[in-house]
GUKOLMI-769522 format. One record per residue: residue in one letter; x, y, z of N, C-alpha, C in turn. Coordinates in nm, 2 decimals, decimal comma. Layout:
N
A X Y Z X Y Z X Y Z .
...
// end
This chain:
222
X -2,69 8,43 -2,17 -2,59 8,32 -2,17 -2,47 8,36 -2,08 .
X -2,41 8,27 -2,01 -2,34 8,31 -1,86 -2,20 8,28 -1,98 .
X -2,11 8,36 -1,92 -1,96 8,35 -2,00 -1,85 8,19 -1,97 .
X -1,95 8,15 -1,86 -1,89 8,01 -1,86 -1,93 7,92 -1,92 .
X -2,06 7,94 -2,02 -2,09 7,84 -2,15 -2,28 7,80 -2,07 .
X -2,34 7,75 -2,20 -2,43 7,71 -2,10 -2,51 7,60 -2,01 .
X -2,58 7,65 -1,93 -2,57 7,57 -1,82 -2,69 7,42 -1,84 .
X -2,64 7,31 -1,79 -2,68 7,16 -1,80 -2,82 7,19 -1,82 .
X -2,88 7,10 -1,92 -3,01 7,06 -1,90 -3,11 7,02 -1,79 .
X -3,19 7,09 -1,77 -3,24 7,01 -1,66 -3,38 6,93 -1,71 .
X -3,39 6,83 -1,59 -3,48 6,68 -1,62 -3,60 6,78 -1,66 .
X -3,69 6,66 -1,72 -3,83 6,71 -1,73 -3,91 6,72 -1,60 .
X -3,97 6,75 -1,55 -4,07 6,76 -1,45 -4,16 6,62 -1,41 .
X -4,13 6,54 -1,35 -4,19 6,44 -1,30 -4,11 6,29 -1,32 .
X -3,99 6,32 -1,41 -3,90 6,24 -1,45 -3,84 6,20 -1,34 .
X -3,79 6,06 -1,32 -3,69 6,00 -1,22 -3,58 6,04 -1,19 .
X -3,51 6,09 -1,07 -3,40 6,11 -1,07 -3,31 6,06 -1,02 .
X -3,16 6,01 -1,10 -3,06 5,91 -1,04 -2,95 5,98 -0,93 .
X -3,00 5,94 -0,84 -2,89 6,00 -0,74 -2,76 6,02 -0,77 .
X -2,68 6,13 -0,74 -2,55 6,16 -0,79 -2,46 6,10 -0,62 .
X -2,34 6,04 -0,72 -2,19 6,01 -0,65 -2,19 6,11 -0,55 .
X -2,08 6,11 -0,48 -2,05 6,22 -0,38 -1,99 6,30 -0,46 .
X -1,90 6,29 -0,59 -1,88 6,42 -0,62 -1,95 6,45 -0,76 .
X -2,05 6,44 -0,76 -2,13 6,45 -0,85 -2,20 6,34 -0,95 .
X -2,06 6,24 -0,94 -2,10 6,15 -1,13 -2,20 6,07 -1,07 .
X -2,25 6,02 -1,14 -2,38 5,89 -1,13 -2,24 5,76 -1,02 .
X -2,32 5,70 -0,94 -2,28 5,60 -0,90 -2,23 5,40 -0,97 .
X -2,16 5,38 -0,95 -2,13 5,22 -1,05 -2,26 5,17 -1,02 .
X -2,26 5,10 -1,17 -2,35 5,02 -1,17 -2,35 4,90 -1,06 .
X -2,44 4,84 -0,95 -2,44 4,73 -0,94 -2,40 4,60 -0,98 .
X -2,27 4,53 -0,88 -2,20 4,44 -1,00 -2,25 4,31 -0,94 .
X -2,23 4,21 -1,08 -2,31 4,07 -0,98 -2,19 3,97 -0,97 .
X -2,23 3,91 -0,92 -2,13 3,80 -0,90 -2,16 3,66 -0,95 .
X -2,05 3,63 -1,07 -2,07 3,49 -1,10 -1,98 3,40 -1,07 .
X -2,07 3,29 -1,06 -1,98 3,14 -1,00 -1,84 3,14 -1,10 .
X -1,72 3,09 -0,99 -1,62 3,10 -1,11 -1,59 2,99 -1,22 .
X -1,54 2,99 -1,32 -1,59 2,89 -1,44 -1,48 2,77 -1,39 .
X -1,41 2,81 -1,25 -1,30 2,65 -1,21 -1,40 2,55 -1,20 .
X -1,54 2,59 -1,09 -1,59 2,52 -1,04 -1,57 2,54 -0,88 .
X -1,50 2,67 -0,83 -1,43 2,66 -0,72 -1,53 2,76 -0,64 .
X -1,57 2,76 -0,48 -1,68 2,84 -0,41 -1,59 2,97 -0,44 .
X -1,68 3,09 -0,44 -1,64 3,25 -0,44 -1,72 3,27 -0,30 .
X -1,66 3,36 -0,23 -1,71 3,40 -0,12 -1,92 3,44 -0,13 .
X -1,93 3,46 -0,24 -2,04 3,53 -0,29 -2,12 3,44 -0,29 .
X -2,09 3,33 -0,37 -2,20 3,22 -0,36 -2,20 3,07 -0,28 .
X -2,12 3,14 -0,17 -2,08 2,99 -0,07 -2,22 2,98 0,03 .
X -2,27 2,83 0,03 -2,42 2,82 0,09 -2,36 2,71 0,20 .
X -2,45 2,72 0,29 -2,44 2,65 0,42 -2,47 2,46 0,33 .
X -2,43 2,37 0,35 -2,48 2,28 0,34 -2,61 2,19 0,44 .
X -2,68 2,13 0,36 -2,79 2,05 0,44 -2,73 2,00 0,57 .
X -2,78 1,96 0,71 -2,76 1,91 0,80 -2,62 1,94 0,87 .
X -2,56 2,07 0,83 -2,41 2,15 0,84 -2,35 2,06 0,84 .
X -2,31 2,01 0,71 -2,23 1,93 0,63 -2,13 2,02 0,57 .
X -1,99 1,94 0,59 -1,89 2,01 0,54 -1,91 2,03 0,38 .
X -1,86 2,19 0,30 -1,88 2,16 0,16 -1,77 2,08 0,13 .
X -1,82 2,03 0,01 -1,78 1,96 -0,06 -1,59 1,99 -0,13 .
X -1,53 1,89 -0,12 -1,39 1,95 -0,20 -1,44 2,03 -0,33 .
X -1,37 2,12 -0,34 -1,35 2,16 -0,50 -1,29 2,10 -0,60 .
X -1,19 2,02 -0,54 -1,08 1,98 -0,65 -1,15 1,85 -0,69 .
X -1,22 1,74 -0,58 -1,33 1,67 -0,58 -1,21 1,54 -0,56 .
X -1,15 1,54 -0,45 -1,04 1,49 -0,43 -1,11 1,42 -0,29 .
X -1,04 1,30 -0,23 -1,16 1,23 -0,07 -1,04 1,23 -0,02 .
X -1,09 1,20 0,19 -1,01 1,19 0,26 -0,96 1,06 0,26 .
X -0,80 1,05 0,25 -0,79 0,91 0,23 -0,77 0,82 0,38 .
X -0,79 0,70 0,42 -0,84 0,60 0,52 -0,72 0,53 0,50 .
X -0,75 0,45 0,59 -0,64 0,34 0,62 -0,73 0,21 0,52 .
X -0,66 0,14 0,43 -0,71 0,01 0,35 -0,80 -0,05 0,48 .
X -0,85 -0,14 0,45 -0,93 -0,24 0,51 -0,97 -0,34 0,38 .
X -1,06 -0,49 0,43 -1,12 -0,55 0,37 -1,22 -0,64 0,42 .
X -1,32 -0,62 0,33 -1,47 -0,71 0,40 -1,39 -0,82 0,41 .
X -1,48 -0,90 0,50 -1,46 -1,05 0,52 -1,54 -1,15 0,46 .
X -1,50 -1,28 0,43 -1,56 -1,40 0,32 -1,52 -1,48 0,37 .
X -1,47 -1,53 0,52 -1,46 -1,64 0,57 -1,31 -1,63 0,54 .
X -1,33 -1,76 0,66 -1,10 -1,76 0,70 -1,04 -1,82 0,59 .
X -0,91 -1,80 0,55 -0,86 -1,87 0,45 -0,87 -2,05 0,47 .
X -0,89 -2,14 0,39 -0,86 -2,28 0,40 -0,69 -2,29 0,47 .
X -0,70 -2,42 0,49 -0,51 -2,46 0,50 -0,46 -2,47 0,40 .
X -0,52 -2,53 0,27 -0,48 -2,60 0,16 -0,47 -2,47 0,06 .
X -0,56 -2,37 0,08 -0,50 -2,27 -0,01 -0,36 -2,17 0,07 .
X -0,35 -2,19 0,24 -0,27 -2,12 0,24 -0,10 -2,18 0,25 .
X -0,16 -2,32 0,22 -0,01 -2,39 0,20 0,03 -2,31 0,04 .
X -0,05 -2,32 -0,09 -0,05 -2,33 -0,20 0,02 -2,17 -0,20 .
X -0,04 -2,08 -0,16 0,03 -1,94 -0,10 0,16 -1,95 -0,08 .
X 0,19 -2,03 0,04 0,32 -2,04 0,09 0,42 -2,13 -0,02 .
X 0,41 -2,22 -0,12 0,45 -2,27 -0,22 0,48 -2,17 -0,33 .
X 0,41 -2,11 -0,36 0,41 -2,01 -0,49 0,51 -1,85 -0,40 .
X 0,54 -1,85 -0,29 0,63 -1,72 -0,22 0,75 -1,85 -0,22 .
X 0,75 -1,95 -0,19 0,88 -1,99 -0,20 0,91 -2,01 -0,33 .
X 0,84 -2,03 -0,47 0,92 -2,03 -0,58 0,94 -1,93 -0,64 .
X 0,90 -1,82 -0,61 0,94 -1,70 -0,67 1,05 -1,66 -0,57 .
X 1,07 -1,71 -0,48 1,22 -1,66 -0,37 1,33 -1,73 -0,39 .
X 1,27 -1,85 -0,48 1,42 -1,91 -0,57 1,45 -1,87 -0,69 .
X 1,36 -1,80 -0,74 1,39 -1,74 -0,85 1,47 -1,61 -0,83 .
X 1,41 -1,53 -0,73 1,48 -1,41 -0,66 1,67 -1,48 -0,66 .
X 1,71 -1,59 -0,63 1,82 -1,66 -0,54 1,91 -1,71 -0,67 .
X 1,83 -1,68 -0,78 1,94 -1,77 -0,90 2,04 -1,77 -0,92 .
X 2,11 -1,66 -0,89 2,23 -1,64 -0,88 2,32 -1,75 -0,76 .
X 2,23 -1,76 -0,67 2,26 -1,85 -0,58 2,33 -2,01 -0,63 .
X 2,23 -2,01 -0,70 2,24 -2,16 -0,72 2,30 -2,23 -0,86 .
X 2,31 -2,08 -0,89 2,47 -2,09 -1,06 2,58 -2,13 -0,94 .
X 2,62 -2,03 -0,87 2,73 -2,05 -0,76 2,75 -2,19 -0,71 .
X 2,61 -2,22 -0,66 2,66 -2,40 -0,62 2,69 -2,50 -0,77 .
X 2,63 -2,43 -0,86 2,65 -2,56 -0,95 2,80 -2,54 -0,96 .
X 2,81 -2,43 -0,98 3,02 -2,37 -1,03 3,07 -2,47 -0,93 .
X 3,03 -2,50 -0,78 3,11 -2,51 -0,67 3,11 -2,65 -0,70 .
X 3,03 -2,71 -0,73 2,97 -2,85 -0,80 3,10 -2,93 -0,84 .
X 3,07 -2,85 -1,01 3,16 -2,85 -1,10 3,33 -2,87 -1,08 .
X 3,36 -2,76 -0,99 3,50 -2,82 -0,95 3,56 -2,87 -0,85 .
X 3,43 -2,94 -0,79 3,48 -3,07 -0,69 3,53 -3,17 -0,77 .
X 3,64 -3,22 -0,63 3,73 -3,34 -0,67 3,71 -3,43 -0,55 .
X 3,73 -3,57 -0,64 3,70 -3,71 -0,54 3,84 -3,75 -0,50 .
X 3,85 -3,79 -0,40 3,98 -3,84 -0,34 3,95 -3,97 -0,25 .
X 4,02 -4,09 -0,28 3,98 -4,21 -0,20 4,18 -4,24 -0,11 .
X 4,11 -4,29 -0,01 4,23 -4,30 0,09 4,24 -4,43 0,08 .
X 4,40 -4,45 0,18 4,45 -4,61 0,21 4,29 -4,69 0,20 .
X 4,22 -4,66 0,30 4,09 -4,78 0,37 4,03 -4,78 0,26 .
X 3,97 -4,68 0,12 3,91 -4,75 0,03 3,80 -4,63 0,03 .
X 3,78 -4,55 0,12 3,71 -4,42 0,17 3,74 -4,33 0,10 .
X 3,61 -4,31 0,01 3,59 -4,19 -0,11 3,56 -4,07 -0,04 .
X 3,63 -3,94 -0,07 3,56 -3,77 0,00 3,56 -3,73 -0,10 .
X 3,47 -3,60 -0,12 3,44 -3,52 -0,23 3,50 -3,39 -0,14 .
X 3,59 -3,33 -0,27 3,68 -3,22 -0,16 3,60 -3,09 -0,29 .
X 3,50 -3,00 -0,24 3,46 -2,86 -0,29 3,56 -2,73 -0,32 .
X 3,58 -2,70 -0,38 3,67 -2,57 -0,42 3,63 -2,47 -0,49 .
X 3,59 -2,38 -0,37 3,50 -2,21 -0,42 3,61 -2,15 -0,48 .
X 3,60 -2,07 -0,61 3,67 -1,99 -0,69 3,57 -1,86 -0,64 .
X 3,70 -1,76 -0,71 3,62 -1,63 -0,68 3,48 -1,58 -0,78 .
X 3,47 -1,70 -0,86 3,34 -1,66 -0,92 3,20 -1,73 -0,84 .
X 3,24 -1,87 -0,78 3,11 -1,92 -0,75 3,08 -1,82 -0,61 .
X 3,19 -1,78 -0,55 3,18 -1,72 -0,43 3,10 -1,61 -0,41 .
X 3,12 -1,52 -0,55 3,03 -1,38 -0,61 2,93 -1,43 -0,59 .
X 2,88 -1,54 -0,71 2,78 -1,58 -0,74 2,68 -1,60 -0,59 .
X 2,71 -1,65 -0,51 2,66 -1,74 -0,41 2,63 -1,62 -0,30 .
X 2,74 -1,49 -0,34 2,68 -1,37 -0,23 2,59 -1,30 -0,25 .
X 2,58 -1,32 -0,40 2,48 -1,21 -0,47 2,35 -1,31 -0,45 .
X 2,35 -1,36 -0,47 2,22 -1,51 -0,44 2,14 -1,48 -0,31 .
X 2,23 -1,46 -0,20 2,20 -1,45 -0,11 2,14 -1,30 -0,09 .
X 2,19 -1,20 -0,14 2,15 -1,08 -0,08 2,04 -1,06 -0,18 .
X 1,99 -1,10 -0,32 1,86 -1,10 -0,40 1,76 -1,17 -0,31 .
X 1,81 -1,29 -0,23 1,70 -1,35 -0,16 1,65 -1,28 -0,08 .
X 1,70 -1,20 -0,01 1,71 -1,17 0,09 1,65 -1,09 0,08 .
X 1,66 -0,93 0,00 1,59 -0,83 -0,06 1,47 -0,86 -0,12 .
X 1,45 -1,00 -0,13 1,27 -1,07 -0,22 1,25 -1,06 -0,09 .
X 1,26 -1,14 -0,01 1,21 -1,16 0,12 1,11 -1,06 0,19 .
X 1,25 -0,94 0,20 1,17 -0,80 0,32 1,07 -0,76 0,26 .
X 1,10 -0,70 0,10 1,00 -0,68 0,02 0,89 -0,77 0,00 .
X 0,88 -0,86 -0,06 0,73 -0,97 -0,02 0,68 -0,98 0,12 .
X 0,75 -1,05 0,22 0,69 -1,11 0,37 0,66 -1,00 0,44 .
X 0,76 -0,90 0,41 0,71 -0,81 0,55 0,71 -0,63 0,49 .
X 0,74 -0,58 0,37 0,68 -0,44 0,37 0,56 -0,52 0,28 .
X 0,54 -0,55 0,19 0,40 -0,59 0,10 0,34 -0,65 0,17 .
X 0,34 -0,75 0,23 0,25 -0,79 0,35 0,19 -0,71 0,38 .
X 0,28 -0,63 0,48 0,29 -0,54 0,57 0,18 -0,43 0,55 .
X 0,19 -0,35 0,47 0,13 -0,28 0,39 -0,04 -0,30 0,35 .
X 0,00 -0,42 0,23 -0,12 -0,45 0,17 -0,22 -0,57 0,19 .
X -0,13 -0,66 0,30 -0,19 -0,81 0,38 -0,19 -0,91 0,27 .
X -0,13 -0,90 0,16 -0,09 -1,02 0,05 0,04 -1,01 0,01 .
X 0,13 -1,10 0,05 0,25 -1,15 -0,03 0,20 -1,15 -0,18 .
X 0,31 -1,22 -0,24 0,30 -1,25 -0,39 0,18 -1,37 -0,42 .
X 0,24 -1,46 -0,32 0,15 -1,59 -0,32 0,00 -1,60 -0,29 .
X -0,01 -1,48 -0,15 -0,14 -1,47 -0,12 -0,23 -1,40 -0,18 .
X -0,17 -1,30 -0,28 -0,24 -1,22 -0,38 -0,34 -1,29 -0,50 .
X -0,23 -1,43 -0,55 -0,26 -1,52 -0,63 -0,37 -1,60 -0,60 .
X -0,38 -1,65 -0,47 -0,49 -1,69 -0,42 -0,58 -1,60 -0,37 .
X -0,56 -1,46 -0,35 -0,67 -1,42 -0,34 -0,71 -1,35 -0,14 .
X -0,59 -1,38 -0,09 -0,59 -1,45 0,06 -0,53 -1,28 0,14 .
X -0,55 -1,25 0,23 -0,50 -1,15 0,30 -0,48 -1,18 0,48 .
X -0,36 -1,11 0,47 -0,36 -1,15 0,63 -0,36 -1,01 0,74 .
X -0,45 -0,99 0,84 -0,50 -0,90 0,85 -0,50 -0,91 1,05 .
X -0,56 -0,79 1,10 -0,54 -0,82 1,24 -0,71 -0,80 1,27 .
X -0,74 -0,81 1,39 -0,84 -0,80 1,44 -0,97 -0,71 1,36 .
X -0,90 -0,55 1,31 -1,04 -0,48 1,24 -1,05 -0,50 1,11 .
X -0,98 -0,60 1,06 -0,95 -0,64 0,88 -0,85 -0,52 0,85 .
X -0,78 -0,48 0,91 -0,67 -0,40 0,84 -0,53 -0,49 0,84 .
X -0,43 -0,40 0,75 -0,30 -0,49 0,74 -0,25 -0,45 0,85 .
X -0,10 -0,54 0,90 -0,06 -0,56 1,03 0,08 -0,47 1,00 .
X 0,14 -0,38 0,89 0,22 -0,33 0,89 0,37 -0,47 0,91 .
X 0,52 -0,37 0,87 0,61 -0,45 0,82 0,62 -0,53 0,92 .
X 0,67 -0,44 1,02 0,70 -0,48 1,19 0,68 -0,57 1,22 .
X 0,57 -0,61 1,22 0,47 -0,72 1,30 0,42 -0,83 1,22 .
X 0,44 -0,80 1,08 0,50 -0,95 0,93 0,59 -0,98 0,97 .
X 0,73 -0,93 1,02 0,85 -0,97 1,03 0,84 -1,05 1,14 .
X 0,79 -0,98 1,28 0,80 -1,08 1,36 0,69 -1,18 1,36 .
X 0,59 -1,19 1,30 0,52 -1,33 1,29 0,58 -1,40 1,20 .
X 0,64 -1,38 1,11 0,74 -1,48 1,07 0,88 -1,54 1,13 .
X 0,93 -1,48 1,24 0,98 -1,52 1,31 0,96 -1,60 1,39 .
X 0,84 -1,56 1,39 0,77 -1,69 1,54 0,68 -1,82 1,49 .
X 0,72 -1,81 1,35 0,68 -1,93 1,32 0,80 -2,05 1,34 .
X 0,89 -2,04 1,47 0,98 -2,12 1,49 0,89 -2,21 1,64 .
X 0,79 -2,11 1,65 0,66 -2,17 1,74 0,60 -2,28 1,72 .
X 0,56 -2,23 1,54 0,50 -2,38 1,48 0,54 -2,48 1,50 .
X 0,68 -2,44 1,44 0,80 -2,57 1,42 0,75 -2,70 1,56 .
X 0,82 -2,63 1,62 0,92 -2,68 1,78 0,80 -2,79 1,82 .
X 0,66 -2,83 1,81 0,57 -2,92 1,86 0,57 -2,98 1,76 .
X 0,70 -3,06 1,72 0,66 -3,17 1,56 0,60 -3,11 1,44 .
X 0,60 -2,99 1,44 0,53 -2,90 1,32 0,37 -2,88 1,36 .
X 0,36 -2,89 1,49 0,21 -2,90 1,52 0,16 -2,77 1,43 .
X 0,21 -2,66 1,51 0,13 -2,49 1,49 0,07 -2,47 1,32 .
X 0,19 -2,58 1,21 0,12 -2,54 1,09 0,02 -2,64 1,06 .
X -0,02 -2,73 1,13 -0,14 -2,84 1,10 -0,26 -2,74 1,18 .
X -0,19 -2,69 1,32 -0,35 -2,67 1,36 -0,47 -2,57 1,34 .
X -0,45 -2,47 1,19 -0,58 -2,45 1,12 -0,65 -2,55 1,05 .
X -0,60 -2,63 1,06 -0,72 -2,78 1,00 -0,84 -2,78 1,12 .
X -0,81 -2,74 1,24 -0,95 -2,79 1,31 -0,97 -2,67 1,38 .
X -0,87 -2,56 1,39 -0,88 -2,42 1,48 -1,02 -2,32 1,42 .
X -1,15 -2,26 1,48 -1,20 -2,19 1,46 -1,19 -2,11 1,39 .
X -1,09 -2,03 1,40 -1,04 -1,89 1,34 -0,90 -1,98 1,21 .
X -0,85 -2,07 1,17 -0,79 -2,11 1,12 -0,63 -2,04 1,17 .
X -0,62 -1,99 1,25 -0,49 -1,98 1,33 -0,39 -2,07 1,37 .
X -0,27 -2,05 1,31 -0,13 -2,11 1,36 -0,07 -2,07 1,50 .
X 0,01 -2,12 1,57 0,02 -2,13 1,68 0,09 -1,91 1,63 .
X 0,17 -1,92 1,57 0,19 -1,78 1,54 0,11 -1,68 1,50 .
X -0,01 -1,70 1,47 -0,09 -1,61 1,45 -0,20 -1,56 1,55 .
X -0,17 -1,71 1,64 -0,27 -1,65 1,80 -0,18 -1,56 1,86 .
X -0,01 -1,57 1,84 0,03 -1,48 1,95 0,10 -1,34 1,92 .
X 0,05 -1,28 1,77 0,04 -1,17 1,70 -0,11 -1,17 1,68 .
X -0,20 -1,23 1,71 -0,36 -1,19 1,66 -0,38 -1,15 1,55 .
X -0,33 -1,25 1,45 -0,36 -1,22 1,30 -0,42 -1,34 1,28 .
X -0,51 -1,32 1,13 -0,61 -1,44 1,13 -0,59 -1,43 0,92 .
X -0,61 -1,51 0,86 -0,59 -1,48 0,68 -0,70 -1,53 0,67 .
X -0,78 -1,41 0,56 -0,93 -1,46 0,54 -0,92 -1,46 0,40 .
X -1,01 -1,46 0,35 -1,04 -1,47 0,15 -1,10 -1,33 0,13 .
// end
């Protein structure tokens, strides 16, 4: 027996032997690697996809696109008058204030008849119908940008055209943005100016275009 205690067992004779660490101990076990329980790739088990296709999100989230919308044929006239009817009564609703103000301004008119027998009605704004009548105006006004030209703009349906169903769109079926709602409604002073031609002539125009929507290239389909 050696005075430093005694010495390790050794293997049996034919028995396997496990290679020792560099400084002696047995080496780690082999570790495996499992998929993480997020659902998210680990370097360990990330695979090429079929036809080197990008992998897939993890979060399972998509690239977002610009809206669009199939097409179903051009809107009628008669539904897009019925559009344009239903944005103007919700724009007087937007205006009520407005039109408290005129009644006030109404209310405290006075009649005055002269020598010749000549009746005038003389109006007299107080500082309330005057409120009334500015605030009227700027609700309108604020329905307006908001309906005609950012929601438009945006989504290619006013309030009215939503109702019907109708979108107004440019050449690839996308929306035409605020910009370019704004100024096609400005240039419907195009329509006007030919006896109101431009809003009659989607009754017989192929594409059902107003004189303002040939010269912005917008077309409203269903």
């Amino acid at each position: 027996m050696s005075q430093y205690g005694n010495p390790p067992d050794q293997p049996e004779e034919g028995a396997a032997r496990t290679p020792a660490g560099p400084y002696g101990a047995p080496p780690p076990p082999a570790t495996t690697y499992q998929p993480s329980p997020y659902g998210e790739p680990t370097p360990y088990d990330m695979t090429q996809q079929p036809g080197g296709a990008a992998p897939a999100n993890p979060y399972g989230g998509q690239v977002a696109t610009a809206p669009s919308f199939a097409f179903d044929g051009y809107a009628s006239w008669s539904s897009r008058v019925v559009a344009y009817l239903i944005d103007g009564f919700l724009g007087a609703l937007a205006a009520f204030p407005l039109w408290i103000g005129y009644g006030l301004l109404v209310a405290n008119a006075t009649t005055t008849t002269d020598a010749n027998g000549v009746r005038q009605v003389n109006f007299h704004m107080t500082a309330g119908s005057g409120v009334l009548i500015l605030i009227g105006v700027v609700t309108w006004l604020a329905f307006f940008v908001w309906n005609q030209c950012i929601r438009q703009g945006r989504t290619g349906a006013s309030l009215g055209k939503s109702v019907l169903a109708l979108r107004l769109v440019n050449a690839n079926m996308e929306p035409i943005g605020g910009g370019l709602a704004f100024a096609r409604y400005l240039l419907n002073i195009v329509n006007a100016i030919p006896c109101y031609l431009g809003y009659l002539w989607p009754l017989w125009d192929a594409k059902r275009q107003t004189f303002a929507d040939k010269i912005v290239k917008t077309v409203s389909v269903k």
